[in-house]
C-alpha positions, 0 to 999 in steps of 0.5 A, a space after each residue: 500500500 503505498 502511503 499517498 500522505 508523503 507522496 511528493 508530487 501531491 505535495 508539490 501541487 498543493 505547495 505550487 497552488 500557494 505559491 500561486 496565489 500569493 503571485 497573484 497578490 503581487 503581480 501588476 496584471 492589467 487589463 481584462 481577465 476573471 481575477 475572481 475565478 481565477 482564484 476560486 478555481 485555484 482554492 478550490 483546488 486545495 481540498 481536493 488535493 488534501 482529500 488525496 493524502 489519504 486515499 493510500 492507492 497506488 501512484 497509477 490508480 492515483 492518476 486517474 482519481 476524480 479530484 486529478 481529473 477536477 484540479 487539471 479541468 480547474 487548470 483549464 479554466 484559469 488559462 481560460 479566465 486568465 485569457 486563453 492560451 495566450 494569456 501571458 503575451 497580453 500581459 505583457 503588452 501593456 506593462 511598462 519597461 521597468 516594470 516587464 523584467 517582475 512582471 516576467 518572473 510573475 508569469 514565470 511562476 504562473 506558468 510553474 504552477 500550471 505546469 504542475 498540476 497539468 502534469 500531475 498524473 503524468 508523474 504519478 504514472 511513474 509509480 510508487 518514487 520516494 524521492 522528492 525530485 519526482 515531484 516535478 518534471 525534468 526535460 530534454 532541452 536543445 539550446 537554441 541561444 546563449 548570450 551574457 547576463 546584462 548584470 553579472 559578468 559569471 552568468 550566461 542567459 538560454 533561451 532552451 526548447 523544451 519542445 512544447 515552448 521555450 523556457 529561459 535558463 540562467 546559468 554559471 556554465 560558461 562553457 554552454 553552446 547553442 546546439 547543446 542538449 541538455 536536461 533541465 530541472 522545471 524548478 520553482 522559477 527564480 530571478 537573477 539581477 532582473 533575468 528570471 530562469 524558468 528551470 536549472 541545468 541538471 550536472 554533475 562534476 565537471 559542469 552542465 550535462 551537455 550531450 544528453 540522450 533522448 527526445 527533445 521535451 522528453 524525459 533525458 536518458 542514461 544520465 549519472 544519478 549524481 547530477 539530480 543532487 542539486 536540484 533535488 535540494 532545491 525542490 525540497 526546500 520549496 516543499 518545506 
C-alpha cells in the first residue's frame, strides 16, 4: 500500500497552488481577465488535493482519481479566465519597461504552477518514487541561444526548447553552446539581477550535462544519478 500522505508530487501541487496565489497578490496584471475565478478555481483546488493524502492507492490508480481529473479541468479554466492560451503575451503588452523584467518572473511562476498540476498524473504514472525530485518534471532541452547576463559578468542567459515552448535558463556554465542538449530541472522559477530562469541545468562534476540522450521535451536518458543532487535540494526546500 503505498502511503499517498508523503507522496511528493501531491505535495508539490498543493505547495505550487500557494505559491500561486500569493503571485497573484503581487503581480501588476492589467487589463481584462476573471481575477475572481481565477482564484476560486485555484482554492478550490486545495481540498481536493488534501482529500488525496489519504486515499493510500497506488501512484497509477492515483492518476486517474476524480479530484486529478477536477484540479487539471480547474487548470483549464484559469488559462481560460486568465485569457486563453495566450494569456501571458497580453500581459505583457501593456506593462511598462521597468516594470516587464517582475512582471516576467510573475508569469514565470504562473506558468510553474500550471505546469504542475497539468502534469500531475503524468508523474504519478511513474509509480510508487520516494524521492522528492519526482515531484516535478525534468526535460530534454536543445539550446537554441546563449548570450551574457546584462548584470553579472559569471552568468550566461538560454533561451532552451523544451519542445512544447521555450523556457529561459540562467546559468554559471560558461562553457554552454547553442546546439547543446541538455536536461533541465522545471524548478520553482527564480530571478537573477532582473533575468528570471524558468528551470536549472541538471550536472554533475565537471559542469552542465551537455550531450544528453533522448527526445527533445522528453524525459533525458542514461544520465549519472549524481547530477539530480542539486536540484533535488532545491525542490525540497520549496516543499518545506
Amino acid at each position: 500500500m503505498w502511503d499517498t500522505s508523503k507522496d511528493y508530487r501531491l505535495k508539490a501541487a498543493e505547495k505550487s497552488v500557494d505559491l500561486f496565489l500569493r503571485t497573484l497578490e503581487g503581480a501588476n496584471l492589467k487589463g481584462r481577465w476573471n481575477k475572481k475565478q481565477v482564484i476560486q478555481n485555484a482554492r478550490d483546488m486545495i481540498p481536493e488535493i488534501q482529500s488525496l493524502y489519504y486515499s493510500y492507492v497506488e501512484p497509477a490508480e492515483l492518476a486517474k482519481m476524480p479530484q486529478i481529473v477536477s484540479i487539471k479541468e480547474k487548470a483549464n479554466h484559469i488559462i481560460e479566465n486568465l485569457g486563453g492560451n495566450d494569456w501571458y503575451k497580453h500581459f505583457l503588452e501593456l506593462v511598462s519597461k521597468d516594470e516587464k523584467s517582475k512582471l516576467e518572473e510573475a508569469v514565470a511562476k504562473i506558468r510553474f504552477f500550471l505546469n504542475i498540476i497539468l502534469n500531475i498524473d503524468k508523474r504519478l504514472a511513474l509509480g510508487p518514487i520516494d524521492d522528492p525530485i519526482v515531484a516535478i518534471d525534468i526535460h530534454v532541452g536543445d539550446i537554441v541561444s546563449v548570450g551574457g547576463h546584462p548584470a553579472a559578468d559569471n552568468l550566461l542567459v538560454c533561451n532552451v526548447n523544451i519542445k512544447e515552448r521555450a523556457i529561459t535558463v540562467v546559468t554559471n556554465d560558461l562553457d554552454v553552446k547553442e546546439s547543446n542538449k541538455v536536461a533541465v530541472a522545471m524548478l520553482p522559477p527564480t530571478s537573477f539581477m532582473g533575468i528570471t530562469s524558468e528551470g536549472m541545468f541538471l550536472g554533475a562534476g565537471e559542469g552542465v550535462l551537455k550531450d544528453v540522450q533522448g527526445e527533445t521535451g522528453g524525459m533525458p536518458k542514461g544520465f549519472p544519478l549524481e547530477a539530480l543532487n542539486e536540484a533535488r535540494n532545491f525542490v525540497e526546500t520549496f516543499l518545506k
